[in-house]
C-alpha positions as a Markdown table, in Angstrom:
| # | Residue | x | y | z |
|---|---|---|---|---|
| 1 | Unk | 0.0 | 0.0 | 0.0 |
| 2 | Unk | 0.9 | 3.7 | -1.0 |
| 3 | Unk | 0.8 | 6.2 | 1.6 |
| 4 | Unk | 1.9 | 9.9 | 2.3 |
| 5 | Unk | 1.6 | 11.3 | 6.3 |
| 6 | Unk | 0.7 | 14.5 | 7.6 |
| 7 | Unk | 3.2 | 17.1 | 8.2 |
| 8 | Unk | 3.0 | 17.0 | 12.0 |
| 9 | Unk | 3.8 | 13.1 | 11.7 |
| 10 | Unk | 6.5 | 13.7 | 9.0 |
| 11 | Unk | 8.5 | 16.2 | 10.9 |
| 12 | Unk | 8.0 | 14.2 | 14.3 |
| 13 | Unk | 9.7 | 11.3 | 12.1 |
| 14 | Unk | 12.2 | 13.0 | 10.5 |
| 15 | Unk | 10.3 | 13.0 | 6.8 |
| 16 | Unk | 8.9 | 15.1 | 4.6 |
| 17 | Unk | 4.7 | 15.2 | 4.3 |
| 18 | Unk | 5.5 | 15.1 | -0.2 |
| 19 | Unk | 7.5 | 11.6 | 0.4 |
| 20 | Unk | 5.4 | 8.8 | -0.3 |
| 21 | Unk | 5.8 | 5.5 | 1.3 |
| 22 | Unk | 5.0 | 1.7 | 1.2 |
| 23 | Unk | 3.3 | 0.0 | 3.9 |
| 24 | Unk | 3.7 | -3.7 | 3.0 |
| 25 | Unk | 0.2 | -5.4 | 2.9 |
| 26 | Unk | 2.1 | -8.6 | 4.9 |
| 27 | Unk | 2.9 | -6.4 | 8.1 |
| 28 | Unk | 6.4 | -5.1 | 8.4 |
| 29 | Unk | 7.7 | -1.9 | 8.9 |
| 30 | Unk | 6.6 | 1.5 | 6.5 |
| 31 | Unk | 9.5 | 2.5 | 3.9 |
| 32 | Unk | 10.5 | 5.2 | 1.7 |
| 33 | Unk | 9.2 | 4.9 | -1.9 |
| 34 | Unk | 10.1 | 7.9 | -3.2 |
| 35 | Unk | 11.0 | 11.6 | -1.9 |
| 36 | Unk | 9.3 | 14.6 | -2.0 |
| 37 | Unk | 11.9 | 16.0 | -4.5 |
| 38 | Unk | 11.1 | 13.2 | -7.4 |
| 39 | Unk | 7.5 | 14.6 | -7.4 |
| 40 | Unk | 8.8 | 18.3 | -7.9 |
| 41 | Unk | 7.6 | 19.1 | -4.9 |
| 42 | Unk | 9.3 | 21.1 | -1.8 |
| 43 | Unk | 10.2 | 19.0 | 1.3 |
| 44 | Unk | 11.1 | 21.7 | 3.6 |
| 45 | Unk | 9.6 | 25.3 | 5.7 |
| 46 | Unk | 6.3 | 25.8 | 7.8 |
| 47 | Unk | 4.4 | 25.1 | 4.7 |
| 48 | Unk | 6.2 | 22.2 | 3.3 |
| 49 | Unk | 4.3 | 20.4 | 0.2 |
| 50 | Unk | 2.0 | 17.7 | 1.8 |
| 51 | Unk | 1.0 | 15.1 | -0.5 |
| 52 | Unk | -3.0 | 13.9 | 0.0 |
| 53 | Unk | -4.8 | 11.9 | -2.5 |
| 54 | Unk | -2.5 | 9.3 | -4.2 |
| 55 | Unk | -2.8 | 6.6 | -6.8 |
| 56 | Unk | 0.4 | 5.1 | -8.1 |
| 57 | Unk | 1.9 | 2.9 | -10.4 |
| 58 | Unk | 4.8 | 1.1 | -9.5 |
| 59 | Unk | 5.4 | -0.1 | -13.2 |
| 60 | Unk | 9.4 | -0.5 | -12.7 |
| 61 | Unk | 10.8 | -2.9 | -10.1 |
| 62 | Unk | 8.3 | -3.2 | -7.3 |
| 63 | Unk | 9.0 | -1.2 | -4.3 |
| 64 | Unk | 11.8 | 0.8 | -6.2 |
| 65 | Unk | 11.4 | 4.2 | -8.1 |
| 66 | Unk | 11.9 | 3.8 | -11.2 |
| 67 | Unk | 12.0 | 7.8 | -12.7 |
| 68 | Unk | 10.2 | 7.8 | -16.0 |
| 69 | Unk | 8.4 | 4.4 | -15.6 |
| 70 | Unk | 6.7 | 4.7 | -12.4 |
| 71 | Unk | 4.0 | 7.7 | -12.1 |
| 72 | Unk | 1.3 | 9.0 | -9.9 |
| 73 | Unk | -1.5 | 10.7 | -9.8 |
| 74 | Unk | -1.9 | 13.1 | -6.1 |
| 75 | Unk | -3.6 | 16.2 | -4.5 |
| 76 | Unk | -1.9 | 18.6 | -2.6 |
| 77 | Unk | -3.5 | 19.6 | 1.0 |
| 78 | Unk | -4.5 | 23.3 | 1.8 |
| 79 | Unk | -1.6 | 25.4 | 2.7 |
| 80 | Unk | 0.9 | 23.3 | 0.5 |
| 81 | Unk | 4.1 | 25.3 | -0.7 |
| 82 | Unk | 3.2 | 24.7 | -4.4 |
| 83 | Unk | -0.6 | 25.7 | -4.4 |
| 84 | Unk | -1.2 | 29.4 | -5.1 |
| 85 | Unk | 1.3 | 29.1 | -8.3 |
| 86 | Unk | 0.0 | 30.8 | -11.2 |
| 87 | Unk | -1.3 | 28.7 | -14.0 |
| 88 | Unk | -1.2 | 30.6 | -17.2 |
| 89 | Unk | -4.9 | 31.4 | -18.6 |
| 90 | Unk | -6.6 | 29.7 | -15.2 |
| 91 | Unk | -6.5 | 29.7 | -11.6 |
| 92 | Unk | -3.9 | 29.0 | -9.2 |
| 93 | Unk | -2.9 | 25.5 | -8.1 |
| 94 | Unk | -5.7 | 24.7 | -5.7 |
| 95 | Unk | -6.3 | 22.0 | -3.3 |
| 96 | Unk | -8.9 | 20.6 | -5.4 |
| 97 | Unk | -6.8 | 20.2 | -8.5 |
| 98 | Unk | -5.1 | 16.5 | -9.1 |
| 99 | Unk | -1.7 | 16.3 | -10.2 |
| 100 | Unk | 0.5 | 14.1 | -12.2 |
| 101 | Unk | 4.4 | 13.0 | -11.7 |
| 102 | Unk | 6.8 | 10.5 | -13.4 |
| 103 | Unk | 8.9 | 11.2 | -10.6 |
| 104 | Unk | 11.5 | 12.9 | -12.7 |
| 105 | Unk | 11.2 | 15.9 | -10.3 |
| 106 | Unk | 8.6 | 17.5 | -11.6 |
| 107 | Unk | 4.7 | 17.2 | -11.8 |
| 108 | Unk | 2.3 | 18.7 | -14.0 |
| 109 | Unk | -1.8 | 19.7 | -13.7 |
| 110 | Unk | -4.1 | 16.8 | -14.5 |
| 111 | Unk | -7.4 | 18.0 | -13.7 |
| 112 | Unk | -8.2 | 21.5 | -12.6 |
| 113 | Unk | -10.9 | 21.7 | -9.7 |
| 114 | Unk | -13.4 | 22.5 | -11.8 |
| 115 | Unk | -13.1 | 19.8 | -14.5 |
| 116 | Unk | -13.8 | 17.0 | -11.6 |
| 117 | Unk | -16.4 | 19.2 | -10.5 |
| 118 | Unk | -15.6 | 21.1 | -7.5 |
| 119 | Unk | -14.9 | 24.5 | -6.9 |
| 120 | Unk | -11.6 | 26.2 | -7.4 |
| 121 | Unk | -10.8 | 29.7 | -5.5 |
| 122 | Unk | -9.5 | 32.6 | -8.2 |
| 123 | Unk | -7.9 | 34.1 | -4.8 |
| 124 | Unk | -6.5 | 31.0 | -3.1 |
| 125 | Unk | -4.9 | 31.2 | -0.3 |
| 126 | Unk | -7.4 | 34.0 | 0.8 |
| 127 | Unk | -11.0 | 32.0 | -0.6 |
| 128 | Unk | -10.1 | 28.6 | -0.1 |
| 129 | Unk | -12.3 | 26.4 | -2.1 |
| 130 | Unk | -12.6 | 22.4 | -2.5 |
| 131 | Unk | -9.8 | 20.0 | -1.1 |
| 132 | Unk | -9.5 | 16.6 | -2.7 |
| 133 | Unk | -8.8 | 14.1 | 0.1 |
| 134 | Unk | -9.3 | 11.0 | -1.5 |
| 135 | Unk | -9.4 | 10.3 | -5.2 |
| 136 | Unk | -9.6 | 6.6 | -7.4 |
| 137 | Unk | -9.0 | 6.0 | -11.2 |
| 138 | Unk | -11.5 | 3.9 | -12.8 |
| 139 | Unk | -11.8 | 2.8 | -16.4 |
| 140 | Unk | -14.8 | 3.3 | -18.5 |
| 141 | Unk | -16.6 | -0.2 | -18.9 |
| 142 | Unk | -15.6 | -1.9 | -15.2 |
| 143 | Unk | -18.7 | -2.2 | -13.6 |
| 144 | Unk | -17.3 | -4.4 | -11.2 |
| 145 | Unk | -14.4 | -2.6 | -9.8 |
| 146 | Unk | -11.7 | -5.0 | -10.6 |
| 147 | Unk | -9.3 | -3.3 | -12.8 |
| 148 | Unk | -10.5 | -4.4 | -15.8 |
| 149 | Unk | -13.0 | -4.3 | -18.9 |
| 150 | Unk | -14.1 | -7.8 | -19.6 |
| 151 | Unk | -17.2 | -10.5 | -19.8 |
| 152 | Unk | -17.6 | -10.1 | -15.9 |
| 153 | Unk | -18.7 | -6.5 | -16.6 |
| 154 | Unk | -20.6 | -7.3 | -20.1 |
| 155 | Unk | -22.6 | -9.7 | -18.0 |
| 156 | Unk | -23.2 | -6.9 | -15.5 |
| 157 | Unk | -24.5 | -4.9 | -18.5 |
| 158 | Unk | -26.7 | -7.4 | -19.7 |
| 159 | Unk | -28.4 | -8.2 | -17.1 |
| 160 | Unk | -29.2 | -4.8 | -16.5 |
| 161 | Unk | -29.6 | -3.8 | -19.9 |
| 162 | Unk | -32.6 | -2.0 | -21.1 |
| 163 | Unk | -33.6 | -1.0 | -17.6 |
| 164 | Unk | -33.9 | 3.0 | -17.9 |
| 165 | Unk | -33.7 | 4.1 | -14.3 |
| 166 | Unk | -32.5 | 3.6 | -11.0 |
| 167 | Unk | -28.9 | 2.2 | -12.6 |
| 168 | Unk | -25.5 | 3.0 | -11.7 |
| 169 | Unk | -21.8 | 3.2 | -12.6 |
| 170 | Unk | -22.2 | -0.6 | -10.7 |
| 171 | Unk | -25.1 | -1.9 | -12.9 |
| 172 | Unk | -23.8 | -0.4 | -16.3 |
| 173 | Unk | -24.8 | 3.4 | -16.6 |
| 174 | Unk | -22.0 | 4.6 | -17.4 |
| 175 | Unk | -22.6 | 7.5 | -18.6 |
| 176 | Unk | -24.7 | 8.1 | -15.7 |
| 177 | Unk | -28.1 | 8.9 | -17.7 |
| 178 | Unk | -29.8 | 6.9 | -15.1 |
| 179 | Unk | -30.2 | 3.8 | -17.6 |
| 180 | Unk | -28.3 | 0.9 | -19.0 |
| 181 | Unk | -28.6 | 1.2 | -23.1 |
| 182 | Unk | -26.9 | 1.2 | -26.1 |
| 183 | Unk | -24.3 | 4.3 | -25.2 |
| 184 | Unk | -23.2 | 2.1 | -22.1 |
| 185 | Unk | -22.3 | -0.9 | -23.8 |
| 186 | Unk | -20.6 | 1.5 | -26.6 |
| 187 | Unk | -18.4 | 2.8 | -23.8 |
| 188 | Unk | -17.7 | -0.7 | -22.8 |
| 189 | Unk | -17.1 | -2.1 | -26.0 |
| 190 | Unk | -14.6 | 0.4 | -26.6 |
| 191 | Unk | -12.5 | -0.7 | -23.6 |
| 192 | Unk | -13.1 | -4.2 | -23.8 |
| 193 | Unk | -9.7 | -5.4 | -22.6 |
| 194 | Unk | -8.3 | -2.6 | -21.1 |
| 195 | Unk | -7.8 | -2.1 | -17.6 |
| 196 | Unk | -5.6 | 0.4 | -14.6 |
| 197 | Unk | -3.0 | -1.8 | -13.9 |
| 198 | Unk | -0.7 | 0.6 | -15.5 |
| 199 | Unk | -0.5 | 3.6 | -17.5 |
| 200 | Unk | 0.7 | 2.9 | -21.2 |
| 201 | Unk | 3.8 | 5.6 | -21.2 |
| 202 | Unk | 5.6 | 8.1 | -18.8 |
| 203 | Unk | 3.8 | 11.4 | -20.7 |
| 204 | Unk | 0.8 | 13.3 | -18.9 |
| 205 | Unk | -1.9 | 11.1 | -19.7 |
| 206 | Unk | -5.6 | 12.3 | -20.9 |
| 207 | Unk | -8.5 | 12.7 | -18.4 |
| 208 | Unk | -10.6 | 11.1 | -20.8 |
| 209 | Unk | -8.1 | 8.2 | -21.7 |
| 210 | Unk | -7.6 | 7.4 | -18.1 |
| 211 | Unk | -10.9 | 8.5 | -16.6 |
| 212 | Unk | -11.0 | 10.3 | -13.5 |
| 213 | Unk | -14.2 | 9.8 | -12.3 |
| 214 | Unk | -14.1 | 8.4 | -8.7 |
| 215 | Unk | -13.4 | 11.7 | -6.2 |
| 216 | Unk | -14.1 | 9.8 | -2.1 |
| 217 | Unk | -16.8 | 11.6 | -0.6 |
| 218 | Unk | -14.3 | 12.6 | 1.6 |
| 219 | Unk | -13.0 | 14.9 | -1.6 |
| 220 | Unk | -16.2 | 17.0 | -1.5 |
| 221 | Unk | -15.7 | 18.5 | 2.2 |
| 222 | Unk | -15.2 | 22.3 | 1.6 |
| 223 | Unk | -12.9 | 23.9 | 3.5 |
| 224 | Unk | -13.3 | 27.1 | 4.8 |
| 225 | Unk | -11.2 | 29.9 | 6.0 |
């Protein structure tokens, strides 16, 4: 498992809040993956960058960070060193916007706020707006949550199919009009066989090749100054 701790905890243990670390799933003790640094991010000061949201892939040698191979996607908590930066065109890097690194020591914008459907502040720090706290990729076509697009999920659609309300990402609407029809099984058939076990190359991938859909309830807490 892929973790980042709180500032408070990462200074108390002699680490940085933007390192990301690996708890192995067999017990054992927590160990560096990958410093703060690799992400483009700054380790140091009162407000040090403090990594929140997280979803890697270790595509290299497991456990190791592989620069260029591995990447993540990540939010940044309010009152990181890096939010505020002006984006040219846009806002500034808020807490709501999710991030993307191939841990060559930098990291790029993803998703603004606003294209995952939360608000972004035009005056952050001063108007805080949305914080993502906990954030999942999902691929278009896995009903079941498993990773990937094949006859478990087709036989999810089916059995659903033709229903037109009350259905879900879960039961084959997904493109969330509330029913299971002919656009969902599109959508599916055009990712039959793919999955996110990995991401295909080390550039900034798409939000619609990828999908970033699933924002944790948690995400949509607004924090207020």
């Amino acid at each position: 498992m892929y973790l980042s701790t709180n500032p408070d905890e990462a200074m108390a243990a002699g680490v940085s809040a933007s390192d990301i670390f690996i708890a192995p799933t067999g017990g054992g003790p927590t160990v560096q993956f990958a410093q703060g640094a690799q992400l483009g991010l700054d380790p140091a000061g009162a407000n040090m960058d403090d990594v929140d949201a997280l979803v890697m892939w270790d595509a290299g040698v497991v456990g190791r960070t592989d620069p260029g191979v591995d990447c993540a996607l990540f939010s940044l908590s309010y009152g990181s060193a890096s939010l505020g930066q002006p984006v040219p065109g846009g806002f500034p890097l808020n807490p709501g916007d999710i991030f993307f690194t191939d841990f060559n020591g930098s990291f790029a914008l993803y998703a603004t706020a606003a294209e995952v459907g939360l608000a972004a502040s035009p005056f952050y720090p001063q108007e805080p707006g949305d914080n993502v706290d906990s954030l999942e990729v999902l691929c278009p076509g896995d009903a079941n949550l498993d990773g990937l697009v094949n006859v478990g999920d087709l036989g999810i659609l089916a059995a659903n199919y033709g229903t037109p309300v009350g259905m879900t990402w879960f039961t084959g609407d997904f493109n969330a009009t509330g029913g299971v029809n002919v656009g969902d099984l599109g959508i599916l058939a055009a990712n039959y066989g793919s999955g996110t076990g990995g991401l295909p190359d080390s550039s900034v991938p798409e939000p619609a090749t990828i999908c970033l859909i699933a924002v944790g309830a948690a995400a949509l807490l607004r924090r207020r100054s």
